[in-house]
C-alpha positions as CSV (number, residue, x, y, z in Angstrom):
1,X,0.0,0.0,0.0
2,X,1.0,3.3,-0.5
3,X,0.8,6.2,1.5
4,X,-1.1,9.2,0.3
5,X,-1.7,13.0,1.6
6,X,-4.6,15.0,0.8
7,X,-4.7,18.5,0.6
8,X,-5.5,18.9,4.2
9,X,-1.8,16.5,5.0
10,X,-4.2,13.3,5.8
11,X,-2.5,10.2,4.9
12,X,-4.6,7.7,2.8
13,X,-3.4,4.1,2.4
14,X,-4.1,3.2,-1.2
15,X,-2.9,0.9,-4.1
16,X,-0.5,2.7,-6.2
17,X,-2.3,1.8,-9.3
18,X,-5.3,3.4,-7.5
19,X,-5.7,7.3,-9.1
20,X,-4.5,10.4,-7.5
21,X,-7.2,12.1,-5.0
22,X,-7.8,14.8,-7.6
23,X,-8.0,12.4,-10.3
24,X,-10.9,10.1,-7.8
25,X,-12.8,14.0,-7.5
26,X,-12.8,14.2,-11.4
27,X,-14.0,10.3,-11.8
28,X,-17.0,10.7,-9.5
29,X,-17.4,14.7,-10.8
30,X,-18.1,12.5,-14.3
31,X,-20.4,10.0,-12.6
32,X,-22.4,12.9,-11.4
33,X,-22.8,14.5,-14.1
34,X,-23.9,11.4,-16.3
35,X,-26.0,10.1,-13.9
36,X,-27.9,12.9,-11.9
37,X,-28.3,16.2,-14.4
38,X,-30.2,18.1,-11.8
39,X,-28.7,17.4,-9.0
40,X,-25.3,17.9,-10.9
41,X,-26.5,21.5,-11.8
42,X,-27.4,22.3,-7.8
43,X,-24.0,21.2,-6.8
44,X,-22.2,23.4,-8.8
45,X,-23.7,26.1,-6.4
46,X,-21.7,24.9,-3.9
47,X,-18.3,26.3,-2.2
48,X,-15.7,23.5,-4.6
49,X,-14.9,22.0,-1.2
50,X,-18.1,20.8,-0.8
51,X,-18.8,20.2,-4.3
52,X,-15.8,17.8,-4.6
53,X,-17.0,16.3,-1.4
54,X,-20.9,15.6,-2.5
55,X,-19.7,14.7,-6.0
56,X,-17.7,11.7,-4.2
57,X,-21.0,10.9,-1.9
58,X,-23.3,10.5,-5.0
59,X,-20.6,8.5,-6.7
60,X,-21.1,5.9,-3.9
61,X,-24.5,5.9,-3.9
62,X,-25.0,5.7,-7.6
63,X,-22.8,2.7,-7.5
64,X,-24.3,0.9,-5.1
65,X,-27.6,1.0,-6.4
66,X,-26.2,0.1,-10.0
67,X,-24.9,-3.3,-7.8
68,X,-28.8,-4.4,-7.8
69,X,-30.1,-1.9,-10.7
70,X,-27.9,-1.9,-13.2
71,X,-26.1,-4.2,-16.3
72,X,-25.2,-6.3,-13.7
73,X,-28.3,-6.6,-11.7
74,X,-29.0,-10.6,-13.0
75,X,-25.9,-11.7,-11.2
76,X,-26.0,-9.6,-8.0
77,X,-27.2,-12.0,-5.0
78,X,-27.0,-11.1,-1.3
79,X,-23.1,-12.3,-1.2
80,X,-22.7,-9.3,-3.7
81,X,-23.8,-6.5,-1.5
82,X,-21.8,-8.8,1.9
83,X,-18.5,-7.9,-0.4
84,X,-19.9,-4.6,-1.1
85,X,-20.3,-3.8,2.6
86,X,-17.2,-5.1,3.5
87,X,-15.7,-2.6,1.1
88,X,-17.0,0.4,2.6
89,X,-15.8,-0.5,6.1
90,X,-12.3,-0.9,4.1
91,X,-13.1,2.9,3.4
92,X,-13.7,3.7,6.8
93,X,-10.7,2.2,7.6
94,X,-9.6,4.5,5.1
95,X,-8.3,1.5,2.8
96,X,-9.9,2.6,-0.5
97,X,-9.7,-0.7,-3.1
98,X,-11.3,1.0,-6.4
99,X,-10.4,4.8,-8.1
100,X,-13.8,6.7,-6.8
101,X,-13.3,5.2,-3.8
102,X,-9.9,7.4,-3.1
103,X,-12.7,10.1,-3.2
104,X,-14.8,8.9,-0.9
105,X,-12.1,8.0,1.3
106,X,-10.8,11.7,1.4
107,X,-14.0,13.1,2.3
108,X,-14.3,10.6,5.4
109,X,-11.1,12.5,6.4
110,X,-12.1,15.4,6.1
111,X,-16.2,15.4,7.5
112,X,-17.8,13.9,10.5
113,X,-19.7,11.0,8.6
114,X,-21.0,8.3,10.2
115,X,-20.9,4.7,8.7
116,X,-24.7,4.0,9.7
117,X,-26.4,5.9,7.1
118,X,-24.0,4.0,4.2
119,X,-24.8,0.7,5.6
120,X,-28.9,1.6,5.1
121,X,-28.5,2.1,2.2
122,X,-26.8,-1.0,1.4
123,X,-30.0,-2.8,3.4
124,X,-32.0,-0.5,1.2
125,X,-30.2,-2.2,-1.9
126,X,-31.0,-5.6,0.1
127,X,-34.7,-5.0,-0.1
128,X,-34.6,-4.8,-3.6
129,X,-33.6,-8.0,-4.2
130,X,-35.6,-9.2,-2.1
131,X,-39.2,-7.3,-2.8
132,X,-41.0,-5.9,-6.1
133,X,-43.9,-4.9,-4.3
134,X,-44.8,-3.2,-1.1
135,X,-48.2,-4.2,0.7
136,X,-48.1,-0.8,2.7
137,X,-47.0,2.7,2.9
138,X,-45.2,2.2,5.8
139,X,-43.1,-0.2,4.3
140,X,-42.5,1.9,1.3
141,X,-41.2,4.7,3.9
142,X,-38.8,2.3,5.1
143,X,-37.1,1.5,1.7
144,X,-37.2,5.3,0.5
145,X,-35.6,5.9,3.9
146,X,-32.6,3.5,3.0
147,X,-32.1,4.0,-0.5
148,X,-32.5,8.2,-0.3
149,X,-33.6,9.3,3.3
150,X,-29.7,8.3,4.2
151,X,-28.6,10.7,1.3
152,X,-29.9,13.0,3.4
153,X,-28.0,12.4,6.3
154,X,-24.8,12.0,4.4
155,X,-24.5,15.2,2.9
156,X,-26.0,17.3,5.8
157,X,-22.4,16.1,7.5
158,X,-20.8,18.3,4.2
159,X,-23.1,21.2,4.0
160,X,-23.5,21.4,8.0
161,X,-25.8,23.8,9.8
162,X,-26.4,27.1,11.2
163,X,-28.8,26.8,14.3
164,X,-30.6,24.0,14.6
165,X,-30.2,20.4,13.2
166,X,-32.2,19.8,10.9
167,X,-31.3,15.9,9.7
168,X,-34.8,15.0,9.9
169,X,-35.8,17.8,7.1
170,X,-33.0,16.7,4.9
171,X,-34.5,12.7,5.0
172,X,-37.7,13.6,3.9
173,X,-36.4,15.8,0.7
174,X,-34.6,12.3,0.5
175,X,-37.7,10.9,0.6
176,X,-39.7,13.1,-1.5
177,X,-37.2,12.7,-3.9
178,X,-37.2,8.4,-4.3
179,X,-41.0,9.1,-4.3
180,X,-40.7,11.2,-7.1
181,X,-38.3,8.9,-8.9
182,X,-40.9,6.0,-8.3
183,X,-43.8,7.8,-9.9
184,X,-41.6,9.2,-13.0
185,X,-40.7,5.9,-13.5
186,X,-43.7,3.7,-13.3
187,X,-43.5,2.5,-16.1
188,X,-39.8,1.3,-16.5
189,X,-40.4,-0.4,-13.4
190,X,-43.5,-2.2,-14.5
191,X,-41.2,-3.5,-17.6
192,X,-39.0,-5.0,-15.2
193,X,-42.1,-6.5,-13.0
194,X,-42.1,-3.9,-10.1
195,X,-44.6,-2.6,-8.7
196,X,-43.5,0.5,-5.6
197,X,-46.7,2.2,-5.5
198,X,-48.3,0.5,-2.7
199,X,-50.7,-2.8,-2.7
200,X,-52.9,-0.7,-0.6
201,X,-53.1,2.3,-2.2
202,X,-54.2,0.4,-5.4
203,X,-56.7,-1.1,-3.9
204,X,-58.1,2.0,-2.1
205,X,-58.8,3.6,-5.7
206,X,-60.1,0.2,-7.3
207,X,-56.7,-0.1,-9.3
208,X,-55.1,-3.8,-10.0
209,X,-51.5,-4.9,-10.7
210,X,-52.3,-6.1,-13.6
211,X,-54.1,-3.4,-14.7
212,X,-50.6,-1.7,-13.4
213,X,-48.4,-4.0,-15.7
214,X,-51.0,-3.3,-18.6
215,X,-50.4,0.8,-18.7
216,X,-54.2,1.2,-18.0
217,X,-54.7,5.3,-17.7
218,X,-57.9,6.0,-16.5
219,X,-59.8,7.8,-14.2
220,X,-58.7,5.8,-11.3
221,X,-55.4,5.8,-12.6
222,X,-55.2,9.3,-13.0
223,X,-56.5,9.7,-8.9
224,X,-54.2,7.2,-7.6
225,X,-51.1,9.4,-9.2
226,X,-52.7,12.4,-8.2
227,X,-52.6,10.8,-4.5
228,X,-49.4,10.0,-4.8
229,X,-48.0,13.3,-6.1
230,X,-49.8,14.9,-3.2
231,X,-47.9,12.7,-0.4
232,X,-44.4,13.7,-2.3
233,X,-45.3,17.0,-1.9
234,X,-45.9,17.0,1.4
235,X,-42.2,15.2,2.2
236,X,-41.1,18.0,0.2
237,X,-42.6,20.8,2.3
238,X,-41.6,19.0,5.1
239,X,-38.2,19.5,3.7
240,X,-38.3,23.3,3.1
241,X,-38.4,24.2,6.8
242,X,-35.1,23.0,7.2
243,X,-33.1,24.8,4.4
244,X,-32.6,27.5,6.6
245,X,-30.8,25.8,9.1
246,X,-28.5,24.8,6.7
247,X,-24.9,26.9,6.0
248,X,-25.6,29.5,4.4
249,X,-23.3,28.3,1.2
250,X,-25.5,25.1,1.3
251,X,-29.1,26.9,1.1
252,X,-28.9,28.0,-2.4
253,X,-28.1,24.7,-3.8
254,X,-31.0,22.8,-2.2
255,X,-33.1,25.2,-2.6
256,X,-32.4,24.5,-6.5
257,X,-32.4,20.8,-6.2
258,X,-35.5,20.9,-4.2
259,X,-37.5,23.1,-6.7
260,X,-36.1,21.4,-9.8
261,X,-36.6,17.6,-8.9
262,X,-40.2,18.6,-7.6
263,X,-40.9,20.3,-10.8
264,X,-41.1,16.2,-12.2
265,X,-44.1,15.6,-10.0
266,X,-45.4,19.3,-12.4
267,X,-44.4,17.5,-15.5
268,X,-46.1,14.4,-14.5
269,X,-49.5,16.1,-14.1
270,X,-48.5,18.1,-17.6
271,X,-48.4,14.5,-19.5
272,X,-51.8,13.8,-18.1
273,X,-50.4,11.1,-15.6
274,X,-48.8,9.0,-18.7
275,X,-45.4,7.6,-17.4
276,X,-45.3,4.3,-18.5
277,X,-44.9,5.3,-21.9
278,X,-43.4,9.3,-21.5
279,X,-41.0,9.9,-19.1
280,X,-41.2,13.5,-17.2
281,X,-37.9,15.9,-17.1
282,X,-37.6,19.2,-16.4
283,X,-35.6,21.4,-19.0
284,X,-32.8,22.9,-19.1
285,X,-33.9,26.2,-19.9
286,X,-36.2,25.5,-16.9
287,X,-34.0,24.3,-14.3
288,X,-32.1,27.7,-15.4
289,X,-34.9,30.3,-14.9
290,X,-35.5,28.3,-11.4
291,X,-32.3,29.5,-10.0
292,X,-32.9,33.3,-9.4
293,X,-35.8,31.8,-7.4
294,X,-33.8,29.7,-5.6
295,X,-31.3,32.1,-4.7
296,X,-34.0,34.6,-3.6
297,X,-35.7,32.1,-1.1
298,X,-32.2,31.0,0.1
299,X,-31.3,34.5,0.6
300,X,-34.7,35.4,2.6
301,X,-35.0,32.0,4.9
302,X,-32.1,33.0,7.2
303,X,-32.2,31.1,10.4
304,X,-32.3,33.4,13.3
């Protein structure tokens, strides 16, 4: 192994056919931006410290979920995400094995982040191999808090806060955000025989799987998104009273993130409900013209 400093003259033990530290920053910079177009725009709001720092969180995260979700997905068992797990606490132990994990590494150095919120996620991951439905709600919450609430809690250890904590506020725009993924893509789910909208919602607007797994918009349809749309929002304005509590370099950026991924829940009552064969997006042009909004509300909330 060979020993590396950061910036900040903390020694990393790594491979030396691992990449440089900047180099891992530029590798998961590219997954970002490949992978998540508007959260990569709110990031580059941020101070580059944390920018670099998030960059190498969302790296992480979108590999672990490509472990279950991704080309490899017909191979991954329960042993896969055992290894996988293993591998983080080799990063905690600040023994990165793979390039974006010299990243990662770094920024365990240099914030306060806690293990706990990795290893949900990870469970979260388990869950999917596991389930392609969800009877209740409740058990819905549970696997949005895994596989996005602890997104949340990860980066509020970057962006840190001004006042009060507000960890709980930043789980549920995780939330609101995995429930907006699972509505935008109903329909790419349903392809791969998953169903996340919940058994009992379904049947509380007269709606069946295989009515589901058929692309049936209808009426009922068409109230059972509406209901669901309505409970996102509310995770999402749960999530607003705790942007000012953030540091004050953090608010404008997820103030930008929040408005722009919550504009999909817009664009999926624009398309009439349709998302099993349209997909919703915001556009550029509008994610742009969000921004001077953004800053605006960021500037005003400012946490006594």
């Amino acid at each position: 192994m060979l020993q590396r400093s950061n910036p900040a003259g903390m020694t990393i033990l790594a491979s030396p056919d691992l990449a440089s530290v900047p180099d891992a920053y530029e590798l998961c910079r590219r997954i970002t931006q490949k992978y998540g177009k508007t959260f990569y725009l709110a990031t580059l709001l941020m101070p580059k410290p944390k920018r670099l720092a998030i960059w190498a969180l969302y790296a992480w995260c979108r590999m672990t979920d490509e472990l279950v979700d991704g080309i490899r997905v017909e191979t991954a068992t329960l042993e896969t995400l055992d290894d996988w797990e293993k591998r983080l606490e080799s990063c905690f132990d600040l023994k990165p094995t793979n390039n974006f994990e010299v990243a990662l590494v770094d920024v365990i150095r240099r914030y306060p982040l806690a293990i706990e919120p990795f290893r949900d996620m990870v469970a979260g991951q388990r869950m999917d191999l596991q389930l392609n439905r969800y009877a209740t709600f409740e058990e819905l919450h549970l696997y949005c808090y895994r596989v996005a609430g602890t997104v949340g809690l990860m980066s509020s250890s970057v962006m840190g806060f001004e006042g009060r904590d507000s960890t709980q506020e930043a789980v549920a725009l995780g939330i609101a955000k995995q429930l907006t993924n699972i509505l935008r893509d109903v329909g790419e789910d349903a392809r791969r025989g998953r169903i996340y909208i919940p058994l009992e919602d379904l049947q509380r607007f007269d709606y069946t799987e295989r009515e589901l797994l058929s692309y049936v918009v209808d009426d009922r349809w068409m109230a059972l998104m509406s209901f669901q749309i309505e409970r996102a929002r509310g995770f999402y304005a749960r999530a607003e009273s705790g942007v000012s509590a953030l540091s004050r370099d953090a608010r404008w950026p997820v103030w930008a993130a929040l408005m722009n991924y919550r504009a999909i829940l817009d664009a999926i009552e624009r398309n009439q409900y349709e998302v099993f064969r349209q997909r919703a997006y915001v556009s550029t042009v509008r994610k742009l013209s969000s921004l001077p909004v953004a800053w605006l509300r960021a500037s005003e909330m400012v946490y006594p």
